[in-house]
Every structure is written in C-alpha cells, then in structure tokens.
C-alpha positions as CSV (number, residue, x, y, z in Angstrom):
1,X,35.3,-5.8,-14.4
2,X,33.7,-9.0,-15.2
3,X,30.2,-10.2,-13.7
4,X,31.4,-13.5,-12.5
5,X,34.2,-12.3,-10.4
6,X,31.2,-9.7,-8.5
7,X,29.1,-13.1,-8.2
8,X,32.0,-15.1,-6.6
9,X,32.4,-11.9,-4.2
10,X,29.3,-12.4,-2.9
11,X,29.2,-15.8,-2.8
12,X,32.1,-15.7,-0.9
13,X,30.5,-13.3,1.7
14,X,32.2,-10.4,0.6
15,X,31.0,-6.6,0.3
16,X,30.4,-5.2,-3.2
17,X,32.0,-1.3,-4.1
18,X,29.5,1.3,-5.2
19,X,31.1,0.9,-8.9
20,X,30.4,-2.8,-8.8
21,X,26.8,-2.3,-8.1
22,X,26.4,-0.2,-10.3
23,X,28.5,-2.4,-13.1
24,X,26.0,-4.8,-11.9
25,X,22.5,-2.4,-12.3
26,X,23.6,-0.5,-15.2
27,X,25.5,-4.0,-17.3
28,X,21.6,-5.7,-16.4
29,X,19.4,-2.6,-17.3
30,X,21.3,-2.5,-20.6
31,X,21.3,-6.1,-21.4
32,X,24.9,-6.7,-21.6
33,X,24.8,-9.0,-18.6
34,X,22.7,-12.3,-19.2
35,X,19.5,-13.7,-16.9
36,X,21.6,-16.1,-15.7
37,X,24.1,-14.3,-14.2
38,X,21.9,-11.7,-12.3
39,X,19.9,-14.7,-11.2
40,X,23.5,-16.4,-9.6
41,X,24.1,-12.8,-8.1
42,X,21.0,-12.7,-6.6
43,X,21.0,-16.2,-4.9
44,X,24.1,-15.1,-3.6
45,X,22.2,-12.0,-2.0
46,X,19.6,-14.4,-1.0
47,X,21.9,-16.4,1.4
48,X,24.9,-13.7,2.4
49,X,22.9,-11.0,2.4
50,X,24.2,-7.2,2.2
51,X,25.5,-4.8,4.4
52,X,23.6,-1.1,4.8
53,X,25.6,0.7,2.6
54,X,25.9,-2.2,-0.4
55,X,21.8,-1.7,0.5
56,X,21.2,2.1,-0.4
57,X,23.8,1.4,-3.2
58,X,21.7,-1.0,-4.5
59,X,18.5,1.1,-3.9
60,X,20.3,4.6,-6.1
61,X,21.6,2.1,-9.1
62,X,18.1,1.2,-9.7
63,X,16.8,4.9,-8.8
64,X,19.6,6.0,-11.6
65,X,18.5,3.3,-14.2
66,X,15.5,5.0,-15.4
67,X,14.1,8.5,-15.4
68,X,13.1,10.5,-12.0
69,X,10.4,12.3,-11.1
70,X,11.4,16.2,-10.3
71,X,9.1,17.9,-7.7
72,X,11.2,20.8,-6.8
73,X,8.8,23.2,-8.0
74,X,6.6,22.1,-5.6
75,X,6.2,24.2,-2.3
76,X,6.9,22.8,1.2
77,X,8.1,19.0,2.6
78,X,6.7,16.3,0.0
79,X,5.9,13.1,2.2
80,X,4.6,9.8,0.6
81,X,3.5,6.9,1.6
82,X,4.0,3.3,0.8
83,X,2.3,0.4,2.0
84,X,3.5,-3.5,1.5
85,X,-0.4,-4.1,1.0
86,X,-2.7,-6.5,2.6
87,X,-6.5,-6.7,2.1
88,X,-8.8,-4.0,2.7
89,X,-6.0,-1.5,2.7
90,X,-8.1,1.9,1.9
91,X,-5.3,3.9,4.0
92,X,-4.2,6.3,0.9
93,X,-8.2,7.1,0.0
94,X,-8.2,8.3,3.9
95,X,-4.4,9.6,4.3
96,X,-4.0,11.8,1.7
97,X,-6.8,14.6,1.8
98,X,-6.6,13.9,6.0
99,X,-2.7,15.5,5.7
100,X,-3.3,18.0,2.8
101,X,-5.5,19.3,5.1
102,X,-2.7,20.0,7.0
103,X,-0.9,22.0,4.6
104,X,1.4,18.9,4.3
105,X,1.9,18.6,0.3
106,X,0.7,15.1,-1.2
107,X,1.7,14.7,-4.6
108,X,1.0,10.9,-5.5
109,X,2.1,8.7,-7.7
110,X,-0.3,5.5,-7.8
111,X,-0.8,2.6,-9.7
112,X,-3.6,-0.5,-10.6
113,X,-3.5,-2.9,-8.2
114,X,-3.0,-6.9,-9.2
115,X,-4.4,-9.1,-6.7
116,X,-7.4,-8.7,-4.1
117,X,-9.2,-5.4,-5.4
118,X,-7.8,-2.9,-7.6
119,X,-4.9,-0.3,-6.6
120,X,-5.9,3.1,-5.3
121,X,-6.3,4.7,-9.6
122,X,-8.9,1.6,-9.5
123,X,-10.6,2.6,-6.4
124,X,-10.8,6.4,-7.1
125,X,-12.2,5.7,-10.5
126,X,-14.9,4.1,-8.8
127,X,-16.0,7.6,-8.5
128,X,-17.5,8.8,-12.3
129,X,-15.3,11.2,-14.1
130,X,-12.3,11.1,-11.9
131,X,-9.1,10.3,-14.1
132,X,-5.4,10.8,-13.2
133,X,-4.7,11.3,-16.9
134,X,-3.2,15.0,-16.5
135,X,0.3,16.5,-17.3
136,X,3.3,16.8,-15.0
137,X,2.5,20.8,-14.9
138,X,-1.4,20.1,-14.2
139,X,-0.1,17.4,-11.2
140,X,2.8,20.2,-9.8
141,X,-0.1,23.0,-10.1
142,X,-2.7,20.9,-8.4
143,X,-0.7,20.2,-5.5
144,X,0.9,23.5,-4.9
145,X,-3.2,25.1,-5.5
146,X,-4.7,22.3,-3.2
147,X,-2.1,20.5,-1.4
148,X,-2.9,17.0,-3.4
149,X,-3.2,15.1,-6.8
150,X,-2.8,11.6,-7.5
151,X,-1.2,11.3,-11.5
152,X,-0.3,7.4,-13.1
153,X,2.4,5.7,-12.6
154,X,5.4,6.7,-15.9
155,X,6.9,4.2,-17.6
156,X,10.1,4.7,-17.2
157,X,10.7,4.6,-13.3
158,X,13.2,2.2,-12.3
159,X,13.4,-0.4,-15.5
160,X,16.4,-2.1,-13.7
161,X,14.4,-2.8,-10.4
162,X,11.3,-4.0,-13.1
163,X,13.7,-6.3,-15.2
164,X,15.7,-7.9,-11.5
165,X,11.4,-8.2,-9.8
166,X,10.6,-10.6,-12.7
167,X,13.8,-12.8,-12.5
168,X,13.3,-12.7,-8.9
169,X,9.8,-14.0,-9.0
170,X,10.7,-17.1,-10.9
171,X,14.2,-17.5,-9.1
172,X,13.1,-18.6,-6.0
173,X,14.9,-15.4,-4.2
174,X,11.9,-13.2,-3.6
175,X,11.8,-12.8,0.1
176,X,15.5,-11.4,0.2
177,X,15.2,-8.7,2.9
178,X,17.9,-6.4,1.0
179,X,16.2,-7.2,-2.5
180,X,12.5,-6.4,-1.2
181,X,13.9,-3.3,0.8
182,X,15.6,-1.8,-2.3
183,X,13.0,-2.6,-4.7
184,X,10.3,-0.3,-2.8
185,X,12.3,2.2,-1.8
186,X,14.1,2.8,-5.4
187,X,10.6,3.4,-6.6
188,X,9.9,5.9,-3.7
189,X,12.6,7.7,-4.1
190,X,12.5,8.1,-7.8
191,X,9.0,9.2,-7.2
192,X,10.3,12.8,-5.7
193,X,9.5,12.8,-2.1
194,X,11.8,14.5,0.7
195,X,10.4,12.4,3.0
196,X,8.9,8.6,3.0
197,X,6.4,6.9,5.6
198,X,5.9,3.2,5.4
199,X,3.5,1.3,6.6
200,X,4.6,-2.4,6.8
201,X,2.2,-5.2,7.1
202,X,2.6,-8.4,9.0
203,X,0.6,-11.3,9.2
204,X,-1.8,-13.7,7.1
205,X,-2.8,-11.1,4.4
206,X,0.8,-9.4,4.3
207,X,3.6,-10.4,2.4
208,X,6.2,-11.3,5.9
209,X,3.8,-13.3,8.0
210,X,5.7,-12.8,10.6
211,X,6.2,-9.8,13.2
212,X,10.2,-10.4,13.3
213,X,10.5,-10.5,9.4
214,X,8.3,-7.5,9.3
215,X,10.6,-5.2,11.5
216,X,13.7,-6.3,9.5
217,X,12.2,-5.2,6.8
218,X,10.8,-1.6,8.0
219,X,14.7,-1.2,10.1
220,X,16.2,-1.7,6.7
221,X,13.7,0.5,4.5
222,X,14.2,3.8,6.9
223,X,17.8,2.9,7.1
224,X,17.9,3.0,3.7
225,X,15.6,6.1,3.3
226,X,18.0,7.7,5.7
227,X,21.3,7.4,4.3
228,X,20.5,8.7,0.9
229,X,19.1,11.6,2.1
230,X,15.0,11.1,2.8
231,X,13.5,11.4,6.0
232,X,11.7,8.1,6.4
233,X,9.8,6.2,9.5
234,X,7.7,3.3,9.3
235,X,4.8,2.2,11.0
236,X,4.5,-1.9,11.6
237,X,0.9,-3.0,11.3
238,X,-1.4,-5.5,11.6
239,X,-2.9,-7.9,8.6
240,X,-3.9,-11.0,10.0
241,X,-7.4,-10.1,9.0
242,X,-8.8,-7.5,6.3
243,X,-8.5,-3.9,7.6
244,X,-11.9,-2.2,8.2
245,X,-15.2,-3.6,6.7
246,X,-14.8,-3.3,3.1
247,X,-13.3,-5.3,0.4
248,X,-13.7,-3.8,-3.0
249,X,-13.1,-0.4,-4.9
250,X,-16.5,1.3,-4.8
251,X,-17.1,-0.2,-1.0
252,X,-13.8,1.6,0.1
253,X,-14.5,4.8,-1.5
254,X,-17.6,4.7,0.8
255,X,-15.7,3.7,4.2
256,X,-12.6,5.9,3.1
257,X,-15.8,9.2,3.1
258,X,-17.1,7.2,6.5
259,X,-13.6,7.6,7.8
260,X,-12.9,11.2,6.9
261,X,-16.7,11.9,8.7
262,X,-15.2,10.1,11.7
263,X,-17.7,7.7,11.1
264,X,-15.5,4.9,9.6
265,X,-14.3,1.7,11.6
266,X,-11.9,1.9,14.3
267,X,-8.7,-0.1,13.0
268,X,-8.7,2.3,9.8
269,X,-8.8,5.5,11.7
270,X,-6.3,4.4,14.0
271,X,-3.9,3.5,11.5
272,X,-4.5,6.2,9.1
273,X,-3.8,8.6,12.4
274,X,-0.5,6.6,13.4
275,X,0.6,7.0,9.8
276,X,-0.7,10.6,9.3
277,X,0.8,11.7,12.5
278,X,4.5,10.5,11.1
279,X,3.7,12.4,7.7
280,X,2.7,15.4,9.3
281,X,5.6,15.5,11.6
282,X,8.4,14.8,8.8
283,X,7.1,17.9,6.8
284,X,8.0,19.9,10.0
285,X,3.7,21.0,10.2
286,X,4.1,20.0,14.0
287,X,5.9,20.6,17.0
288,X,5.4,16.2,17.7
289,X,3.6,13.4,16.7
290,X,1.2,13.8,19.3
291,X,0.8,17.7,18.3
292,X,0.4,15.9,14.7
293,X,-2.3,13.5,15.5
294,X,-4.4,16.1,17.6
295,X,-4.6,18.2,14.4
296,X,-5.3,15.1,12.2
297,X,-8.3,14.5,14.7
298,X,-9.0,18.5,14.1
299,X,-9.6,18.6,10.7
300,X,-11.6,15.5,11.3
301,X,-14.3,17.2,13.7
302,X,-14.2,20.3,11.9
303,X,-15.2,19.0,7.9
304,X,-12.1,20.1,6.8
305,X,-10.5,16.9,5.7
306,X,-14.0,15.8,3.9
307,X,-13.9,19.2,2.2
308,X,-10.1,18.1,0.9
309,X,-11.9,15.1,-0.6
310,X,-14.0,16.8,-2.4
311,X,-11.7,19.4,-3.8
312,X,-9.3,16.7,-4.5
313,X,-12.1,14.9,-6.6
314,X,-13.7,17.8,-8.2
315,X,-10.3,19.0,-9.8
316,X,-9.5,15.7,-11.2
317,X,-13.0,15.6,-13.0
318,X,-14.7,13.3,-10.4
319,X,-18.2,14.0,-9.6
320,X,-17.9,15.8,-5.7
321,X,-21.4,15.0,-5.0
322,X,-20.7,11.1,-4.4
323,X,-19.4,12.4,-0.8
324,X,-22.5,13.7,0.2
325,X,-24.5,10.8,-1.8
326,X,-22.3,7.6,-1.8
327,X,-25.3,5.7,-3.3
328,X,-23.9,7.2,-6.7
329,X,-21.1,5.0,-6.6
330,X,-21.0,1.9,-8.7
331,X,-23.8,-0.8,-6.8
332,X,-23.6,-4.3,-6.9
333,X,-27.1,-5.5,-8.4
334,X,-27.1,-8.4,-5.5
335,X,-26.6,-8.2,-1.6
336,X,-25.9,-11.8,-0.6
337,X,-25.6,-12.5,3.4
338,X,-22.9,-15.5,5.1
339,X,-24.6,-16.2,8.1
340,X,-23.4,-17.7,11.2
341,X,-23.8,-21.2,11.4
342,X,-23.0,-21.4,15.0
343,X,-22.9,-19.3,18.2
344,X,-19.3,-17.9,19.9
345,X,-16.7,-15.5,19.1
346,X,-14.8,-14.8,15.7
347,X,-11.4,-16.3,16.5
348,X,-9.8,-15.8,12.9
349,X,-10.2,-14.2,9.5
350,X,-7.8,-15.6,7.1
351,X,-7.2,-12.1,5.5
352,X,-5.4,-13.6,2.1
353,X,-8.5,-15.9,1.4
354,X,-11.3,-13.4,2.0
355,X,-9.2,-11.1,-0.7
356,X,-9.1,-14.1,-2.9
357,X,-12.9,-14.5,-2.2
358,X,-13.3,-10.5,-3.3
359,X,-11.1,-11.1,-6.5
360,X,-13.4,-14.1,-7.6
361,X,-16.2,-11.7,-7.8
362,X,-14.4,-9.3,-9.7
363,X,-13.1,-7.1,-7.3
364,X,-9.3,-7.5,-8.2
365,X,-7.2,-9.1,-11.0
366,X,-5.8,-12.3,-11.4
367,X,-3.8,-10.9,-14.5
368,X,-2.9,-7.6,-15.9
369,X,-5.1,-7.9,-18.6
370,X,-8.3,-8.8,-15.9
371,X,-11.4,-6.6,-15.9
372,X,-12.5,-5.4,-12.7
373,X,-15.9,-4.6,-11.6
374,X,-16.2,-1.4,-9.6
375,X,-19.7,-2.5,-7.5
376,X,-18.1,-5.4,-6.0
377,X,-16.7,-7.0,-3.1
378,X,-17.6,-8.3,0.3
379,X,-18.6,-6.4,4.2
380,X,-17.6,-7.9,7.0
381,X,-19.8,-7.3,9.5
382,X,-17.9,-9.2,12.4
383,X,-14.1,-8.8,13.4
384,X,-12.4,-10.9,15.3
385,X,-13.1,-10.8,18.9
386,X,-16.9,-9.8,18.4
387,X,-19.5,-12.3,19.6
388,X,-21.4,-14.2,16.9
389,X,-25.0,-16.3,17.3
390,X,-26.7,-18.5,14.8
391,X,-27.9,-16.4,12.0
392,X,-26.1,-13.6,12.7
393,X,-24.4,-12.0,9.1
394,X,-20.6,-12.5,8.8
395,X,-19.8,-11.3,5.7
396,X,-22.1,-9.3,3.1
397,X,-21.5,-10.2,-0.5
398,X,-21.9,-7.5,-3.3
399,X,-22.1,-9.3,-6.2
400,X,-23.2,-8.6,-9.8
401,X,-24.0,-12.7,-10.6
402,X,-26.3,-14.6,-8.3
403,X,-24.3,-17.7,-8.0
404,X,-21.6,-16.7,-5.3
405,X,-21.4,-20.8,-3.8
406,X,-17.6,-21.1,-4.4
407,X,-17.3,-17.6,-2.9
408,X,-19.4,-18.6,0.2
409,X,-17.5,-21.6,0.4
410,X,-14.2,-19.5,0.8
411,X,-16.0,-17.3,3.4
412,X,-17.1,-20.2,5.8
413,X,-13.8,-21.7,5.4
414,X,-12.1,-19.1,6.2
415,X,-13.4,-17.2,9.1
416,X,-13.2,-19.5,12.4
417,X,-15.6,-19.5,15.2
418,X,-14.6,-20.4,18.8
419,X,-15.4,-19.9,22.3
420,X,-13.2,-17.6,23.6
421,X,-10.7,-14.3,21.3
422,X,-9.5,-11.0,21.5
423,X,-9.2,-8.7,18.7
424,X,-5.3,-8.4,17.6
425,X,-3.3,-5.6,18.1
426,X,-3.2,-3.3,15.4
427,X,-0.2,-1.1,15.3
428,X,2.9,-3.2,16.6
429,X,5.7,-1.0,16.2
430,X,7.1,2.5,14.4
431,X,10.2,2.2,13.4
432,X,12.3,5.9,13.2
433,X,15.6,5.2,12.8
C-alpha cells in the first residue's frame, strides 16, 4: 500500500477501506508517512469530503493510536459531555454534580483551557485545595462512592488525532466537517463513556458561525457516536453573545453555585437543563426527557444538587465552605464599571471580543505557557434585548491592575446599542440521530 495511491483516491472522490485508514493513521502516528503527505490527504478531505462510514473509521484509527481509558469497573451508564466552547461556557461546573445527583455516573476527563478563560481544571482550582491530581483507582472509586470526579487529561490519548490537529492548523484545512467531527469524538470515545452528549455552539463566539454549519457538524458527531457503538445526542446552542454573566474562572465558580441554588441566569439553567435532560435519559435514569428535566429541576429545589457540589469538592481536597461563602474565592483587587454611553436596547455582544477582552486581563491564555489569574474577568450586567440608559453599567470589570483602557476600549466596541432587539434564541436544535 503506498500513501500516494490513498491520496490520489481521494482526490479522485473515491471512498477509502477501513485498512487504508488505518494505513493512513497508524503509517502517520508512527512517523513513517511524511507531513507532506498527510497534509495532501487532508486537502483532499477538505474538498471531497467523506462518507459516514470512512467518518467513524477515521474517528476508531485515532481512538486506536494511543492508549484508552477503561471505566468498566465503574457502575451504571457513563455519559459525558463535550462542548465546541464559546465564551462564558460554565455548563460542566453546573452539569455534572446537577446529573450525579441523579444517580447518572460522571466520571470526567478535563483539561486547561487556551483561549478566553481557563478550561474547567482552571476554573475548579479557583476553589483552594481542589486538585485533579489523583490515581485512576482514586477517580473509579470516587465516582462509583459519589457519582463524580473530574481527573487530568493523560498523555497518551489519541497522539495521531494530536500530530493530524497541528498540521491541520497551519494547512489551511481546519474547518473540514469530517476532520473536526472525528477529532472530538476520537477523544470522547477514548475517554470511556457509553454514552456522549454534545453541546454544539453556533454563532460569533463558536467555532461554525453559522446555524447550517453547526447542524452538519452535531448530524455527523451523533452519527458517528452511533455507529461505533455510543449512545450520543447533541444539543445545538446559541453563542452569538457570552453565556450567563460571568467571564472568568473564579466568577463562574460563583454563577455555576448561583445556578445550582436556582439563583443563576436564565440562558445557563436552560441549557444546562436541555443538556442534562439528554444525559439523564441516555443512562436509562428516566422514563423521557421531560421525566429527565422535571427531576433535574427536583434536585434543584430540594439542595440536593448543591450538596453534590460540595461532596464533589470536598473529596478532591477543595475547601466545601466556598459554596456557602463564595467571597472565599480568588477577588479581583479592582471593580471597574463600562457604563452606557447612550440610552436604547443592547442589540449585540460580539461574544469572541468580550472573551478576548477577559483574556487581556488575565483570565485566559494566549499560549500554553500563559499564567492565569484566578480573580479575574468581566460581568455583564445587560444582555441583549435589555433596555439600557445613560449611565447604566454594561459590563463589570474585575481586574487586578488599574489601567483596564484597552480593555474598555474592546467593551464599547463591542457591545452595540440600538433602538429596537430581541434576545436570541438559545437552544436551536437537538440532534438524536
């Protein structure tokens, strides 16, 4: 087999075997096919695209490149759940004590985040003494004792679909449906779960701006999920601005304990309930997914899901009482208020720029090697759709330096006042099979 006649196959439109992928994946992972011949392949992809089954073939070569993550010994239906990210996104803080709750087994792999603010191992570590820095036995015990544990991310997971992301990146063939499909499901997968629920962004702070791209992308992830045996659904949501108020690790920790009060902002409960609902439903702990969300709004009213939280902190060696007292979480020695400069209605929130904003302050990381500050990060305090005047606060900085101009500058030229909007919708589609 020789990697040149596979790249004039798919030039030529053709379908690749299941041995030729993997030729492909393995010959790549190994080294014994060159950069520039994976990046030929993948332009190929790029413009004649793949069929479903070339898709999950694609998806198990890269699951198979590198180690896998057995959570057998784990009781019950393990469901995760991925998001393609946006700004604001505290979903996973809210999510997974809200399902434990139920029963429903969350054993979480997580990462640092790159970009905006931190990833959710930044934003839990926001909270003093918490660390995900336990053994594979401590994270299997811990789940099947108290339904949840979040452990770091190993090194080994999928090295092929590591090695192909890089040479995509400066390739030009990124935004590839097939490639961007298999490259987040392979790492699901690998992660253990029996089942998968995705929650796919759209808009200005998502990675497919577009509602159409977006759909394409969650039809092919479950389809995917699906034919190599994971029970997946997806839930197509709304990033055109930041979800709920806070931007910032130590901020979401405090809307994410808000949220699980019932006390949190509106767009986060109602997408942590569409996507907790789907999770709940999958690991078979209701009869529907409106049975589901009923007993996600349950555990809710009755403390139970706040009480998860702070089990789930307490046996990772966080400090429980910051639920109680939020004002021990990392603050931001200055408060800094945007004000309106004229009267109307918020008409736009350019969600990608606000997160830029945040990461200028420290919130996030332009680079891996980037410190982050815990304390900040920015409040809105309008959406759009909600009526402005003069002097009214837009956005709340929390910053740790007292010269914030370039950030204000990003603010005001970012958030658009007019006469007349209406808040977007937020959930526009699930996506089940």
């Amino acid at each position: 087999m020789r990697m040149v006649d596979l790249i004039e196959k798919k030039r030529d439109g053709k379908e690749l075997t299941t041995e030729e992928i993997n030729f492909i994946i393995e010959g790549y992972t190994k080294n014994e096919i060159p950069d520039y011949q994976i990046s030929a392949w993948a332009m190929a992809v790029f413009f004649k695209d793949m069929t479903e089954r070339e898709r999950a073939d694609l998806t198990m070569a890269m699951v198979n490149s590198g180690e896998t993550i057995d959570l057998s010994a784990i009781e019950g239906v393990k469901v995760d759940k991925h998001s393609t990210g946006g700004v604001g996104d505290t979903t996973t803080l809210v999510l997974a004590p809200l399902v434990a709750a139920l029963d429903v087994p969350v054993a979480k792999m997580s990462g640092r985040g790159l970009g905006h603010t931190g990833g959710t191992i930044d934003k839990l570590e926001a909270i003093e003494g918490f660390h995900v820095e336990i053994s594979k036995e401590q994270f299997v015990d811990l789940v099947n004792r108290n339904k949840i544990a979040v452990i770091g991310q190993t090194g080994n997971l999928t090295p092929a679909d590591k090695k192909l992301y890089a040479l995509r990146d400066v390739t030009g063939t990124v935004n590839s449906i097939p490639l961007i499909a298999s490259s987040i499901m392979c790492k699901k997968i690998a992660a253990g779960s029996d089942a998968i629920v995705l929650d796919v962004k759209t808009g200005a702070g998502a990675f497919m701006k577009t509602a159409e791209d977006a759909k394409e992308l969650a039809q092919s992830m479950v389809r995917i999920g699906n034919m190599v045996g994971r029970k997946t659904m997806a839930v197509i949501s709304d990033m055109s601005q930041p979800l709920g108020y806070a931007i910032g690790n130590a901020l979401e920790v405090k809307e994410a304990i808000d949220t699980l009060q019932g006390k949190g902002p509106k767009d986060l409960e109602e997408l942590c309930l569409a996507l907790g609902r789907q999770m709940v439903f999958l690991a078979n702990k209701a009869t529907s997914l409106e049975d589901a969300e009923e007993k996600l709004k349950e555990v809710i009213r009755n403390g139970k899901a706040l009480e998860k939280f702070k089990s789930f902190i307490e046996n990772q060696g966080g400090d429980p009482n910051v639920v109680d007292h939020p004002e021990k979480l990392p603050q931001a020695a200055y408060q800094i208020e945007v004000l309106a400069k004229e009267d109307g209605v918020v008409a736009e929130i350019i969600a990608d720029e606000i997160g830029t904003a945040a990461m200028l302050l420290g919130a996030g990381r332009a680079t891996k090697e980037s410190e982050i500050d815990l304390a900040v990060g920015l409040m809105l305090n309008k959406k759009i759709g909600d009526p402005v005047k003069v002097g009214d606060s837009l956005v709340t900085i929390h910053a740790n330096r007292q010269d914030v101009q370039e950030v204000v500058d990003m603010i005001y030229a970012n958030i658009r006042i007019a006469v007349h909007a209406k808040a977007p919708v937020l959930v526009h589609g699930i996506v089940t099979k």
